[in-house]
N, C-alpha and C positions, 0 to 999 in steps of 0.2 A: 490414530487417535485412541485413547484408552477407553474401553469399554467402561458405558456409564455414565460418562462424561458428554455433555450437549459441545457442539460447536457455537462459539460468539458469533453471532451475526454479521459483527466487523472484526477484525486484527487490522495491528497496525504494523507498519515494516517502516525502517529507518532504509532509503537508499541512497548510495550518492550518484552522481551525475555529473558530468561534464565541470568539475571542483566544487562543486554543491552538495549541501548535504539534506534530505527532503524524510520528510514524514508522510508514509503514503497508507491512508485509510484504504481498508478493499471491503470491499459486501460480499461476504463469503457464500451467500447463497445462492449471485448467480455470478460472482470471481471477477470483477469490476472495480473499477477504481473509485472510489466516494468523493476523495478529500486528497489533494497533495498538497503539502504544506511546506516553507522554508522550516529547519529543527526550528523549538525556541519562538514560533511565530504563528497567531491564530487562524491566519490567512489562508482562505484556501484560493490555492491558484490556477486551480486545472480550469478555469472559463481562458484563461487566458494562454492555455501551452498548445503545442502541437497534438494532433490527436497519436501519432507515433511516438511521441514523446511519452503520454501516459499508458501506452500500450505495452512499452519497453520498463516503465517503472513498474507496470503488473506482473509481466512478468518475471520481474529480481523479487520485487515485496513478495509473490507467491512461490519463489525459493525458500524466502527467508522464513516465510508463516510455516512453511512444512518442516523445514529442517529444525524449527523448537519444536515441532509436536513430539 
């Protein structure tokens, strides 16, 4: 991170998945998944996935958030 600059509370990571392509919010304070979402759609659907399922998209999204910083 650059000195000076605050961390967002959320980032967001584009992952894909098993031919899917998902928009995964994470709560960078305690590195958690908020919101998984199909791209392109409002929906959030992590009530509905496997808890391994959003475990494994945390952590690709928390590849993805670190390697733009």
């Amino acid at each position: 991170m650059k000195s000076g600059s605050r961390q967002r509370q959320y980032e967001w990571a584009t992952v894909e998945y098993e031919g899917g392509v998902y928009d995964v919010c994470v709560g960078m304070e305690v590195e958690e998944v908020d919101e998984v979402r199909v791209v392109d759609s409002e929906v959030n659907i992590t009530p509905v996935m496997r808890n391994d399922v959003i475990d494994w998209m945390l952590v690709k999204a928390m590849e993805d958030i670190h390697h733009g910083i």
